[in-house]
Structures are given as structure tokens and as C-alpha cells.
N, CA, C and O of each residue as an XYZ file, in Angstrom:
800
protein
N      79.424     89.885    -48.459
C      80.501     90.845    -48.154
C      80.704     90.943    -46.640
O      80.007     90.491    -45.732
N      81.887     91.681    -46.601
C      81.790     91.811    -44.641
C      81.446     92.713    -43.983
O      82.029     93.751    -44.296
N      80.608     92.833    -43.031
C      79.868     93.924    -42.482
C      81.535     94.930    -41.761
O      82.735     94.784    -41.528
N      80.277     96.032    -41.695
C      81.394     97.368    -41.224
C      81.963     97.173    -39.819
O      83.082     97.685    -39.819
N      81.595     96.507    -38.283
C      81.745     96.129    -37.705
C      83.241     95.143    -37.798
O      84.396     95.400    -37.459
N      82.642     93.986    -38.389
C      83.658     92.915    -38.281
C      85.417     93.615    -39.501
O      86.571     93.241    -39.294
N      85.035     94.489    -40.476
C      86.376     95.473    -40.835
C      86.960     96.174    -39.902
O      88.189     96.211    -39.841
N      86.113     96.890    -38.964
C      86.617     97.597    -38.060
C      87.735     97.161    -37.015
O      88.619     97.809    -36.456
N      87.264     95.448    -36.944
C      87.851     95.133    -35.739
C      88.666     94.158    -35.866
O      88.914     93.164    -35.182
N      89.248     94.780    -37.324
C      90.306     93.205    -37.741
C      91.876     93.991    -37.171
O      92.006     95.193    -37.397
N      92.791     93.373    -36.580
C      93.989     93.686    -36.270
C      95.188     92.892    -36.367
O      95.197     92.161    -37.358
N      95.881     92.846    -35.859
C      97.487     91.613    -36.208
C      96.798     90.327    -35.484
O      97.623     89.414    -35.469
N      95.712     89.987    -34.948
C      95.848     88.912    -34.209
C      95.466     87.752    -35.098
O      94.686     87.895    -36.040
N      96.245     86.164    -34.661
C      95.509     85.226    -35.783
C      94.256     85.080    -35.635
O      93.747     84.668    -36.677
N      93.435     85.252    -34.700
C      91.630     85.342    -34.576
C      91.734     85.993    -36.297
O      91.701     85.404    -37.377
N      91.878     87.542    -35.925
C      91.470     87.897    -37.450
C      91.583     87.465    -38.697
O      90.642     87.420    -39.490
N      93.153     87.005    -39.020
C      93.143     86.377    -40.284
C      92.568     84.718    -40.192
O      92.742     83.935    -41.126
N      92.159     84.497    -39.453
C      91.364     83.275    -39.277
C      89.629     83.603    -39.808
O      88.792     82.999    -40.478
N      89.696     84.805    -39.130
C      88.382     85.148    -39.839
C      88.040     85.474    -41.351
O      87.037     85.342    -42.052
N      89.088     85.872    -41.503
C      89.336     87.059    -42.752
C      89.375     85.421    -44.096
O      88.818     85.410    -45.195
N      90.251     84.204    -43.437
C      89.977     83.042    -44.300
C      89.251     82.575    -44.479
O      89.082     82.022    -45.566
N      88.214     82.527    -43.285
C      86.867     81.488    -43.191
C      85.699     82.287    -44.040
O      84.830     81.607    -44.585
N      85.668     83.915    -44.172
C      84.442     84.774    -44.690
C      85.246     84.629    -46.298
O      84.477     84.339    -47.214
N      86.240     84.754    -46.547
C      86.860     84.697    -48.014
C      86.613     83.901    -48.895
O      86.202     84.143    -50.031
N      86.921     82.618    -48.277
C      86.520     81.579    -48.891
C      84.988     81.025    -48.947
O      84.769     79.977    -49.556
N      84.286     81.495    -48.524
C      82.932     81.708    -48.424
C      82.232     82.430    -49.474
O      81.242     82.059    -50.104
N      83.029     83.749    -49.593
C      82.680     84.726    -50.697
C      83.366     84.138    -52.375
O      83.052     84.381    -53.540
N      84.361     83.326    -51.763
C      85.114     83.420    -53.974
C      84.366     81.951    -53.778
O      84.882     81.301    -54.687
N      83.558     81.178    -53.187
C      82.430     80.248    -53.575
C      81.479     80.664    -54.323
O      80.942     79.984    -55.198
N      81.091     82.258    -53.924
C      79.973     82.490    -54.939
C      79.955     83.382    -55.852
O      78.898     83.810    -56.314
N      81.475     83.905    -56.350
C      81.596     85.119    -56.850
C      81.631     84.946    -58.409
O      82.170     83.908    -58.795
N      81.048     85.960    -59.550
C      81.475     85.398    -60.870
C      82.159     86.334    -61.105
O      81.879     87.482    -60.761
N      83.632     85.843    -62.016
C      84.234     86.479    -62.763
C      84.188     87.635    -63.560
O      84.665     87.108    -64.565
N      84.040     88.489    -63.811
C      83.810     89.918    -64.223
C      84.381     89.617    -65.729
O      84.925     88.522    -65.874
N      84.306     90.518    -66.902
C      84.807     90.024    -67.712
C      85.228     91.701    -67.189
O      84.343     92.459    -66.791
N      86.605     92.099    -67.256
C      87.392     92.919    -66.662
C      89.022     92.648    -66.975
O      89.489     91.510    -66.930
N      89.727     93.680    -67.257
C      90.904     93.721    -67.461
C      91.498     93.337    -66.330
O      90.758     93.549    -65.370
N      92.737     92.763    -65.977
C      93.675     92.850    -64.460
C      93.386     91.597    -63.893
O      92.389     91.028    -64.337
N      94.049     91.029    -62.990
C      94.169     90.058    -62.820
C      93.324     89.922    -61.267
O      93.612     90.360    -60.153
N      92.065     89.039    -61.810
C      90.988     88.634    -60.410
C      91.044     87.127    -60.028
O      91.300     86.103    -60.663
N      90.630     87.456    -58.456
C      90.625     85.679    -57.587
C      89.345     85.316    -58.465
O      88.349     85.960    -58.794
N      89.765     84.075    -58.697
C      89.126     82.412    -59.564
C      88.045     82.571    -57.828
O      88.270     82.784    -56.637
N      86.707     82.268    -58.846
C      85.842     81.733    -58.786
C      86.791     80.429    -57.579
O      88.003     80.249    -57.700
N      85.882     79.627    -56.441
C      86.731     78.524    -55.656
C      88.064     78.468    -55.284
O      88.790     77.479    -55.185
N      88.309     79.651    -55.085
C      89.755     79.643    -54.988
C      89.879     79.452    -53.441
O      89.428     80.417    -52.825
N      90.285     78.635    -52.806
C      90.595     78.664    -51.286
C      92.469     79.124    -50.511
O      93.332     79.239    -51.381
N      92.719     79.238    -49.737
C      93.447     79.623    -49.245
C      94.715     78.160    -49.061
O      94.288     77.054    -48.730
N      95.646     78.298    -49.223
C      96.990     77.257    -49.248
C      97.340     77.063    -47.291
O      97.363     77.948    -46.435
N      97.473     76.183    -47.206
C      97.597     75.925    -45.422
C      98.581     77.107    -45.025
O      99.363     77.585    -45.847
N      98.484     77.578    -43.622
C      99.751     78.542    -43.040
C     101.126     77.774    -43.244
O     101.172     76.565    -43.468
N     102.356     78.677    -43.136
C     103.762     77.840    -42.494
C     103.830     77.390    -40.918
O     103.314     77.551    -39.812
N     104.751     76.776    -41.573
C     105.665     76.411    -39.956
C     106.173     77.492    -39.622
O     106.006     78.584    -40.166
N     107.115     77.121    -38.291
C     107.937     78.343    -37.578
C     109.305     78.111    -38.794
O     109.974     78.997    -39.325
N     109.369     77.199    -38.907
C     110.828     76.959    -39.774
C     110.523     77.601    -40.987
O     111.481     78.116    -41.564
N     109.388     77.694    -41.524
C     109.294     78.265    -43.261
C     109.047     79.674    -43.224
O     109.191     80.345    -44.246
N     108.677     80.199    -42.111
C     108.338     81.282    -41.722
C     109.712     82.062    -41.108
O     109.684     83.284    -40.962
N     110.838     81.325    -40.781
C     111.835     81.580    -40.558
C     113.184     81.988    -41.620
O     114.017     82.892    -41.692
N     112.818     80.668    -42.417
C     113.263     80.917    -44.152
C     113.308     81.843    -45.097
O     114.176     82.267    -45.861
N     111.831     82.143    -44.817
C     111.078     83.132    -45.936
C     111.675     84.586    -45.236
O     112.231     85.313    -46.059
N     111.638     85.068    -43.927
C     112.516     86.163    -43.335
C     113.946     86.414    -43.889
O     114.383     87.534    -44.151
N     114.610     85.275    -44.035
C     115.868     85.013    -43.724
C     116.231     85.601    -45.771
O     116.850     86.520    -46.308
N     115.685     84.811    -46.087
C     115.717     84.364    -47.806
C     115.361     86.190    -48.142
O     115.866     86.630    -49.175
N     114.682     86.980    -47.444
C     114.333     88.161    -47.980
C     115.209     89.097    -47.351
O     115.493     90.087    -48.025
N     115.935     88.958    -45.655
C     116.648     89.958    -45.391
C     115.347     90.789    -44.566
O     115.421     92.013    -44.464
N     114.503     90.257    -44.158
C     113.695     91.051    -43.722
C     112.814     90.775    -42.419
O     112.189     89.715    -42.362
N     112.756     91.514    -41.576
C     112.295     90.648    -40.291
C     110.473     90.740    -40.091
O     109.864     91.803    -40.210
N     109.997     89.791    -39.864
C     108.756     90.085    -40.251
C     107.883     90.978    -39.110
O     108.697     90.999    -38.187
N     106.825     91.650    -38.686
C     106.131     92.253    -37.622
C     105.172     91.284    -37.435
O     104.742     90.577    -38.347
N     104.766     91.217    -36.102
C     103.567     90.080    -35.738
C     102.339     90.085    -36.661
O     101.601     89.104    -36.570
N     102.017     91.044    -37.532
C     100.692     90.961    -38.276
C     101.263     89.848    -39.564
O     100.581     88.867    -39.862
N     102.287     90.081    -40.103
C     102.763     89.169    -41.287
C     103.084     88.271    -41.023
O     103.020     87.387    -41.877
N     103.531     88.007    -39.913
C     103.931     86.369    -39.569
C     102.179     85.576    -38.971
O     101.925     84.378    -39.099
N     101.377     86.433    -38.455
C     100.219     85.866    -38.438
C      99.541     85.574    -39.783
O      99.202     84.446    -40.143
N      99.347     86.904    -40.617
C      99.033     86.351    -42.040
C      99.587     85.034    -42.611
O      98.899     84.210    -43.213
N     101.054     84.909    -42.330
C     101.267     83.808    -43.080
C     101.565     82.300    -42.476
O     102.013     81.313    -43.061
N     101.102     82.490    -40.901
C     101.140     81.633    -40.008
C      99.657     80.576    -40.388
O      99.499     79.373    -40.181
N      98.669     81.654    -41.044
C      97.237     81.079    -41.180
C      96.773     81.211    -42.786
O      95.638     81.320    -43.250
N      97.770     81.174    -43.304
C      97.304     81.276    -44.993
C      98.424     81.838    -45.870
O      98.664     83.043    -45.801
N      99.006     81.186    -46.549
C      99.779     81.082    -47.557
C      99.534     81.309    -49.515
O      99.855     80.521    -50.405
N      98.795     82.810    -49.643
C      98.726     82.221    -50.916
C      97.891     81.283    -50.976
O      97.882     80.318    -50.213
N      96.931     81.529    -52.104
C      96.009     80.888    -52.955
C      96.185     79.783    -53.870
O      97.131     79.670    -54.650
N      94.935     78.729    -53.691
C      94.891     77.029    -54.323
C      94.877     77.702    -55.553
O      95.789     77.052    -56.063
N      94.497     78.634    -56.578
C      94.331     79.058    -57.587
C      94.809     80.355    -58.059
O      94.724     81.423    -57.452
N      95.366     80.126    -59.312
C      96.149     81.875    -59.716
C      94.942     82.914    -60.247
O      93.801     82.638    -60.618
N      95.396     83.782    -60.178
C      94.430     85.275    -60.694
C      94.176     84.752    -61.987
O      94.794     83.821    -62.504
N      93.292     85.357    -62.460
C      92.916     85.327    -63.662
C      92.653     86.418    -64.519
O      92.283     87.341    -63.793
N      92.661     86.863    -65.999
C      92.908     87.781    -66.541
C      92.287     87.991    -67.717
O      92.753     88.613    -68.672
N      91.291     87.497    -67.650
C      90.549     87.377    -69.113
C      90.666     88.447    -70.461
O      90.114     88.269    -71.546
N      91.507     89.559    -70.093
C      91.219     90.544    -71.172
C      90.483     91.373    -71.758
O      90.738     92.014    -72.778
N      89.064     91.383    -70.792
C      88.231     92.258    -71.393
C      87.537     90.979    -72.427
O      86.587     91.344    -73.119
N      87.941     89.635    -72.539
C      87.033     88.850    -73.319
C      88.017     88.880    -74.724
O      87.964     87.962    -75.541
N      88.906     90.043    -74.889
C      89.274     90.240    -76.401
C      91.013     89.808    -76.279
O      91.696     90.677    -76.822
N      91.604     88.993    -75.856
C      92.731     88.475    -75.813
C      92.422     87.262    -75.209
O      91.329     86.928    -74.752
N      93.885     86.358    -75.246
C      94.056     85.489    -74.336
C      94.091     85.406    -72.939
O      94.808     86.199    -72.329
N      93.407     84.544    -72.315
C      93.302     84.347    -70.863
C      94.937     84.390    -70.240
O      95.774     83.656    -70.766
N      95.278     85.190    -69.227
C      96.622     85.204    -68.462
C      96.174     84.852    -67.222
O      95.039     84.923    -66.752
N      97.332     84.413    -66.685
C      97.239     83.776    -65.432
C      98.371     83.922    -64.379
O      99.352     83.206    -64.581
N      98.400     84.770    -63.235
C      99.219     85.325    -62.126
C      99.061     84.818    -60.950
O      98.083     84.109    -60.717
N     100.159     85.142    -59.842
C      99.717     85.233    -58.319
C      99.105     86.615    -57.958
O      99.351     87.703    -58.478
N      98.229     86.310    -56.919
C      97.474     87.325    -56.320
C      98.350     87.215    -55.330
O      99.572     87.262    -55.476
N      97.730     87.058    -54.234
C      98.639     87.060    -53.083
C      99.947     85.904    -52.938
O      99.946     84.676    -53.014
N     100.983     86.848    -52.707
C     102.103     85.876    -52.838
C     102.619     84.810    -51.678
O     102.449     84.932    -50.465
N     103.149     83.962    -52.222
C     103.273     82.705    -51.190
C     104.774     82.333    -51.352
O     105.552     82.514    -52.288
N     104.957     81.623    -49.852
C     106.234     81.245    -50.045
C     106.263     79.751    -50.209
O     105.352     79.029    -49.805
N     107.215     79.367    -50.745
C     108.291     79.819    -51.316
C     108.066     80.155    -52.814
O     108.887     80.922    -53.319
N     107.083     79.691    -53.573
C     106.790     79.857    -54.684
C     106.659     81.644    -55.460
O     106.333     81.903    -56.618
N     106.911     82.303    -54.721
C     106.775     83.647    -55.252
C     108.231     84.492    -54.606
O     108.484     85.668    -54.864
N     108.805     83.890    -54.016
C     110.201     84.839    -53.406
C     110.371     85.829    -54.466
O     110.020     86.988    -54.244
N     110.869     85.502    -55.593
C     111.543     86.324    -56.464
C     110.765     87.160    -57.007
O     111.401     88.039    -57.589
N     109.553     87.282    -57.079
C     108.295     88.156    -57.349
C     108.375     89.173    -56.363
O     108.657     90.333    -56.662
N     108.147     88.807    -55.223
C     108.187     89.813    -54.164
C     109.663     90.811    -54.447
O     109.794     91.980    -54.808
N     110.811     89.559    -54.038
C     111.961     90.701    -54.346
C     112.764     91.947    -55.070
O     113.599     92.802    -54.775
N     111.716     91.360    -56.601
C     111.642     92.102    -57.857
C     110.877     92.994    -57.297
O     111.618     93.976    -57.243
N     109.734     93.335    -56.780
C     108.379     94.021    -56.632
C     108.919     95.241    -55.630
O     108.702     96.425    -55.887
N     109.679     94.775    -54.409
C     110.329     95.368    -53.755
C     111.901     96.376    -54.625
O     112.359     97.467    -54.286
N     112.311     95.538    -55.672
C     113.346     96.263    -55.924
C     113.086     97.678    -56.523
O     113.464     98.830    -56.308
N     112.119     96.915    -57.521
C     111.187     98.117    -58.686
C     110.587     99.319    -57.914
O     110.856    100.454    -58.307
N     110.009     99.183    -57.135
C     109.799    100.182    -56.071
C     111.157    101.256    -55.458
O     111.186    102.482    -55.350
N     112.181    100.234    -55.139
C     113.205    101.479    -54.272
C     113.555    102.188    -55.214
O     113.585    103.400    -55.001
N     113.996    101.604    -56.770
C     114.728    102.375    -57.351
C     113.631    103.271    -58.194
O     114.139    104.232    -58.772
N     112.329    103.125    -58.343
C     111.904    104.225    -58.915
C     111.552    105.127    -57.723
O     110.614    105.911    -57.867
N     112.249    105.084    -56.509
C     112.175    105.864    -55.584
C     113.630    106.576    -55.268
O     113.827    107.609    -54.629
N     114.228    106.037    -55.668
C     116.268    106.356    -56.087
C     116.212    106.216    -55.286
O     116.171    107.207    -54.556
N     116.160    104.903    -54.694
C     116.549    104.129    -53.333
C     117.216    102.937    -53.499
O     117.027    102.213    -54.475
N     118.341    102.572    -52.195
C     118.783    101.215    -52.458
C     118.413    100.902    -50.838
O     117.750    101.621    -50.090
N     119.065     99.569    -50.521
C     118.573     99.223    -49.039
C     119.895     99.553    -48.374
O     120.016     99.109    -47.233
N     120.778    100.158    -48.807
C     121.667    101.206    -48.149
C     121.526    102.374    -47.775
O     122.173    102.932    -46.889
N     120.704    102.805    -48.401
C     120.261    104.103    -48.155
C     119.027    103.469    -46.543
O     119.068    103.823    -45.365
N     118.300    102.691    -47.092
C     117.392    101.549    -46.490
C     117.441    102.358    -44.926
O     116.877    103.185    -44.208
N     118.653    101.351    -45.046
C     119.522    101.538    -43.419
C     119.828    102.733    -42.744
O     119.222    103.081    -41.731
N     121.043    103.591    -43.428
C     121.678    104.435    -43.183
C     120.601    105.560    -42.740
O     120.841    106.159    -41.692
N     119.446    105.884    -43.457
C     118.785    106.770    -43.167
C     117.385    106.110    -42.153
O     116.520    106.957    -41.932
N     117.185    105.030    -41.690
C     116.267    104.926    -41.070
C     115.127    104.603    -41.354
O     114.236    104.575    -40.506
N     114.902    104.230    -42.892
C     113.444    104.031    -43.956
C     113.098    102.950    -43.601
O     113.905    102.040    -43.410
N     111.735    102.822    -43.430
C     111.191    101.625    -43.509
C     111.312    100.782    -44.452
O     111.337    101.236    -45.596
N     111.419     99.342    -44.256
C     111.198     98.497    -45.486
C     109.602     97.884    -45.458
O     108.678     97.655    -44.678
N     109.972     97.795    -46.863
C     108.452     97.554    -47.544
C     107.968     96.143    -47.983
O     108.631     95.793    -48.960
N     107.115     95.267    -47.644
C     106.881     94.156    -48.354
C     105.363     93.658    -49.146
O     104.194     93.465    -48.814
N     105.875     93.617    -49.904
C     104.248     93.561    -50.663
C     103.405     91.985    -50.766
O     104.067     90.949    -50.825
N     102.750     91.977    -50.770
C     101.554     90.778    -50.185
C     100.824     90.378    -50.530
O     100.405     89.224    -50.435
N     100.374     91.462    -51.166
C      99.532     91.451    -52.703
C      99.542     92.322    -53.541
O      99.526     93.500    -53.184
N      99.576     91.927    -55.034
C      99.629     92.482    -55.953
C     100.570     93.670    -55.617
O     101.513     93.265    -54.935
N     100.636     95.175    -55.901
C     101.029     96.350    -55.448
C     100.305     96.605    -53.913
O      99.253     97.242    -53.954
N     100.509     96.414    -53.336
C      99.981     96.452    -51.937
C     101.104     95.965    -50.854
O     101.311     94.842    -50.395
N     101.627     96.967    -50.658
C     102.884     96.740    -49.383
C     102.429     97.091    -47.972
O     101.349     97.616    -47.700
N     103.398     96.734    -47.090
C     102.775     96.809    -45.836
C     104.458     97.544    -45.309
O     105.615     97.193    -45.538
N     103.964     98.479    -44.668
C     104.988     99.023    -44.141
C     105.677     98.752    -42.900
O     105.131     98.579    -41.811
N     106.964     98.728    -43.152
C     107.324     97.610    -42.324
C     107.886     98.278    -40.423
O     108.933     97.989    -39.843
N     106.535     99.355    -39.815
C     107.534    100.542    -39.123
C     106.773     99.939    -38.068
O     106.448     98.753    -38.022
N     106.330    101.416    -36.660
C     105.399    100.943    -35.883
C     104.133    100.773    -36.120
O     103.413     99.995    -35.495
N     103.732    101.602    -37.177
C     102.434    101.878    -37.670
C     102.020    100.986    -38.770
O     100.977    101.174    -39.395
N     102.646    100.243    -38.952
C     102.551     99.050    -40.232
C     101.125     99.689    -40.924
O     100.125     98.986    -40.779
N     100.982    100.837    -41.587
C      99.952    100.600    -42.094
C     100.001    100.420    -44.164
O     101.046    100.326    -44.808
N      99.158    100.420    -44.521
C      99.278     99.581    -45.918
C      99.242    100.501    -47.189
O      98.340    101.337    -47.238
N      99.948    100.440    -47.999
C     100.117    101.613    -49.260
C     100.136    100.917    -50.699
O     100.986    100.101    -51.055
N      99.498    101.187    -51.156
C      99.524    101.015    -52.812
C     100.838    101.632    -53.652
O     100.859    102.815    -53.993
N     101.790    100.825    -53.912
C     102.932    101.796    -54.206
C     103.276    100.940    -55.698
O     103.602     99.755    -55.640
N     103.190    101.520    -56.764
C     102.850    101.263    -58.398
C     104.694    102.036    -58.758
O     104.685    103.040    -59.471
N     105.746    101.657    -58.382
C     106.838    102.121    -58.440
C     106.884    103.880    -57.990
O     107.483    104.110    -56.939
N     106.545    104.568    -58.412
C     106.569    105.588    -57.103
C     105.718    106.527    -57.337
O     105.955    107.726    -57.184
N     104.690    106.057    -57.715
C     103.079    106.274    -58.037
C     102.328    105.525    -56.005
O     102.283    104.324    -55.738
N     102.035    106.282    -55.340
C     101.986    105.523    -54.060
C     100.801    106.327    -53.685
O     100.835    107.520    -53.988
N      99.676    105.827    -53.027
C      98.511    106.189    -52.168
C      98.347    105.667    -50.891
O      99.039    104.707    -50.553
N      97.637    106.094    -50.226
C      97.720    105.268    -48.699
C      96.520    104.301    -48.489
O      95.489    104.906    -48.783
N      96.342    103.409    -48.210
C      95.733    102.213    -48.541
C      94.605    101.411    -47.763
O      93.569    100.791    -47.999
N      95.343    101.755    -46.788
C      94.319    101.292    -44.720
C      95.531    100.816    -44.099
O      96.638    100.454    -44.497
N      94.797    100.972    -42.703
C      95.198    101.191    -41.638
C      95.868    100.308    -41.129
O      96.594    100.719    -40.224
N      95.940     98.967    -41.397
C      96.608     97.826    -41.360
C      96.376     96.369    -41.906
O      95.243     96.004    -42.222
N      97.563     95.475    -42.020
C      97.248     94.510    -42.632
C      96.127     93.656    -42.985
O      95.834     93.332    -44.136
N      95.560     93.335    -41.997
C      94.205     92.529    -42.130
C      93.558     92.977    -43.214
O      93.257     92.472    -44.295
N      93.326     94.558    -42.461
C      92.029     95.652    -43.236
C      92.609     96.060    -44.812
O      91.921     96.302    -45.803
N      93.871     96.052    -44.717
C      94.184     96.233    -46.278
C      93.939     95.344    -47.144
O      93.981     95.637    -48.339
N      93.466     93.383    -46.488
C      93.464     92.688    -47.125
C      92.118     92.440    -47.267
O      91.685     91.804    -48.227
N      91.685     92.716    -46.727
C      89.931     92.856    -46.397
C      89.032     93.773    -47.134
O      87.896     93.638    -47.590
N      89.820     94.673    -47.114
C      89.597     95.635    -48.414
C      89.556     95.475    -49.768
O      88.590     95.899    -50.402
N      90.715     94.773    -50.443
C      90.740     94.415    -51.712
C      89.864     93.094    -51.886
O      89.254     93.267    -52.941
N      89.647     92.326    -51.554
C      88.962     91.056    -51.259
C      87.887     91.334    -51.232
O      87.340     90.446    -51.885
N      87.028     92.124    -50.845
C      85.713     92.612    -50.654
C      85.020     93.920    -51.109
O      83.923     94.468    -50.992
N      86.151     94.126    -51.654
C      86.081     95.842    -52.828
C      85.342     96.295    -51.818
O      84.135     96.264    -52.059
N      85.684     96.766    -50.620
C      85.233     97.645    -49.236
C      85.888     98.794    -49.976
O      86.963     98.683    -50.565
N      85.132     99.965    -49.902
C      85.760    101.406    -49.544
C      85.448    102.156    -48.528
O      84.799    103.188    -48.696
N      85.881    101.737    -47.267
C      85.567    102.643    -45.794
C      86.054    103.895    -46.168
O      86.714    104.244    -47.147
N      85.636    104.469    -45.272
C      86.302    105.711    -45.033
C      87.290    105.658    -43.678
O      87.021    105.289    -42.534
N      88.621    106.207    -44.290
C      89.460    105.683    -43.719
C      90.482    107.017    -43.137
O      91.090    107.968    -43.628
N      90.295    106.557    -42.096
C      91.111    107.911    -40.972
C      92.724    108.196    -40.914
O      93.346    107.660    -39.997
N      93.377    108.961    -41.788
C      94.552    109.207    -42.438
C      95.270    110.255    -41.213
O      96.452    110.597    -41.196
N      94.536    110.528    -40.521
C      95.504    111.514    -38.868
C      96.372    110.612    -38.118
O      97.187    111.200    -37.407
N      96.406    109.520    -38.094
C      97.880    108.541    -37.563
C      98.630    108.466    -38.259
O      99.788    108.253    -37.901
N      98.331    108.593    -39.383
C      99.918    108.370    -40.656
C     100.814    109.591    -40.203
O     100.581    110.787    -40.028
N     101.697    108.963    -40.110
C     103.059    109.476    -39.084
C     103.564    110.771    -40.339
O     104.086    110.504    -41.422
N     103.335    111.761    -39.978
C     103.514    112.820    -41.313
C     105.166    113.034    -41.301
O     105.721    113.649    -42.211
N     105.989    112.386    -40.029
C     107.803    112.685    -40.252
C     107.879    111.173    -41.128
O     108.988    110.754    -41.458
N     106.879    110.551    -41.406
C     107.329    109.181    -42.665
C     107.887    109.335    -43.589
O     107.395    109.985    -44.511
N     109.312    108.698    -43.673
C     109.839    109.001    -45.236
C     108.722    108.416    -46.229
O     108.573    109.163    -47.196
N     108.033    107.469    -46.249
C     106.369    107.460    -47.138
C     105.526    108.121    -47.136
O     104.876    108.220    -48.177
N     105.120    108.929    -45.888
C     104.422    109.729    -46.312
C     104.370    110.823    -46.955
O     103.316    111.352    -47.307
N     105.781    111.377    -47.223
C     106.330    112.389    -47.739
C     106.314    112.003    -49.242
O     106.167    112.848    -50.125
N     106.479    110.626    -49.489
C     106.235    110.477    -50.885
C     104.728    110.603    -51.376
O     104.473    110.796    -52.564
N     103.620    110.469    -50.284
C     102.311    110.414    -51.099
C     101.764    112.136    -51.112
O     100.891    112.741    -51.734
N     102.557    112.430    -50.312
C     102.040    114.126    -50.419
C     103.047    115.203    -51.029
O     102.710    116.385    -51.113
């Protein structure tokens, strides 16, 4: 797992998600499968190469959405997983099989859906988006969005079922990956956030 130190000190830079690939793939080398409902990283699952500036340009463009330096580093140094989630059922159904973390181009329409399902069980459109100043949201993994403001920090938002998640990208990804539960310092979450107003 990753020590409390090296969580602490993960931020937008590619050092971190460089790190965050090299300890990951290290860990789903030795991890076994849980027999567990929901969809978990495969056993060997390694990380898909980063984009280019051009696919990374695409994938902005294709969503309408401009990316912040932590997401374009995430996906500058890792793209989505060599292997899909897995879903065993508790052992008592058929095996299913998903994306965990989404990749481009192979997941666009996942994300966009994921994003839509969200505004409107929030009676939101991306007109409203605009007009009022809301952040946009992009999710990265599974239910796990990253907010797209100054504070980019990371929220679990289940259509408008929403908790606050960590403090930023890396650490939100570092978190689920390593079933970390820090204790996590919620006095920067910007309390005039049109999100934060939804989790409280």
C-alpha cells in the first residue's frame, strides 16, 4: 500500500502520477480478487501508455471541456487500464466486465452519459452550466468526478447522491486504488460552491 507521507504529497504534477503508476502497478501484481459485488481492477492489470498533445487535444475538444493541468497530466502519463474491472457477483451470477478508469477515446460516450446523468438529476443543463457560473464536472473513474474550478477537488457524485471525496486528483485516485481512508481536511472546500451546497 502507499505510505501516509508519499499520499500527502501527491499534487497535479506528472512526478506524481508517474508515481502513482509505478506503486499501482506494483500493487494489482499482487492483489487477489475479492469475491465482492461491483466492479474491481484485474489482478495484472497495468496502465495503457499516456496521449499525445494532439489526443489530449481531441479528447477536450470531443467533450466541450477544457482540461486543468492535473487531468491533462493524468492523462499525459496513463490512459486507462490494459484490463477491464471485473465483477464476479458475489460468486452467484455471471462474471461482468467494465471500465474502471476511463480512457480515451474508447470511453467518450461513457463519460458523457456519466456527466449527463449527473446534471439532470441535479435539474441541470450546461446552460444553466454557463449562465450561472457552475463548475463542470468530469469523471475519471467510476462515479468519481473532479471538479473542474480552482480548487479541483474530487466528489463522489452517484446522480445527486454526492460526498466529498479528497482534496485532489492524484489523492482521489490514490485513494480508491489503495482503499486509503485519510482523514481528510474539508475547511478549503469553498462553502459559496454550487457543489458544495449540494453535499450539505
Amino acid at each position: 500500500s502507499m505510505n501516509k507521507k508519499a499520499y500527502k504529497n501527491l499534487d497535479e504534477s506528472i512526478a506524481s502520477f508517474q508515481y502513482l503508476k509505478e506503486e499501482s502497478e506494483k500493487y494489482w501484481e499482487e492483489i487477489d480478487l475479492e469475491t465482492l459485488w461491483g466492479f474491481q481492477i484485474q489482478s495484472g492489470s497495468k496502465w495503457k501508455k499516456g496521449l499525445l498533445e494532439s489526443e489530449l487535444a481531441d479528447f477536450q475538444q470531443q467533450l466541450q471541456i477544457e482540461f486543468p493541468l492535473s487531468l491533462k497530466n493524468f492523462y499525459r502519463t496513463m490512459n486507462g487500464l490494459t484490463l477491464p474491472g471485473i465483477n464476479n457477483n458475489g460468486n452467484e451470477g455471471p462474471i461482468t466486465y467494465g471500465p474502471k478508469f476511463y480512457s480515451y477515446p474508447e470511453d467518450i460516450i461513457i463519460i458523457k452519459e456519466q456527466i449527463n446523468w449527473v446534471l439532470e438529476e441535479n435539474n441541470l443543463t450546461r446552460a444553466v452550466l454557463k449562465s450561472q457560473n457552475i463548475p463542470q464536472i468530469f469523471p475519471f473513474f467510476g462515479h468519481r468526478f473532479l471538479i473542474l474550478d480552482d480548487d479541483e477537488f474530487v466528489l463522489s457524485m452517484y446522480g445527486n447522491d454526492i460526498i466529498f471525496w479528497d482534496d485532489n486528483l492524484a489523492k482521489g485516485i490514490a485513494k480508491d486504488i489503495f482503499d486509503l481512508n485519510p482523514a481528510i481536511s474539508m475547511n478549503d472546500f469553498e462553502k459559496k460552491s454550487f457543489w458544495y451546497r449540494k453535499i450539505f
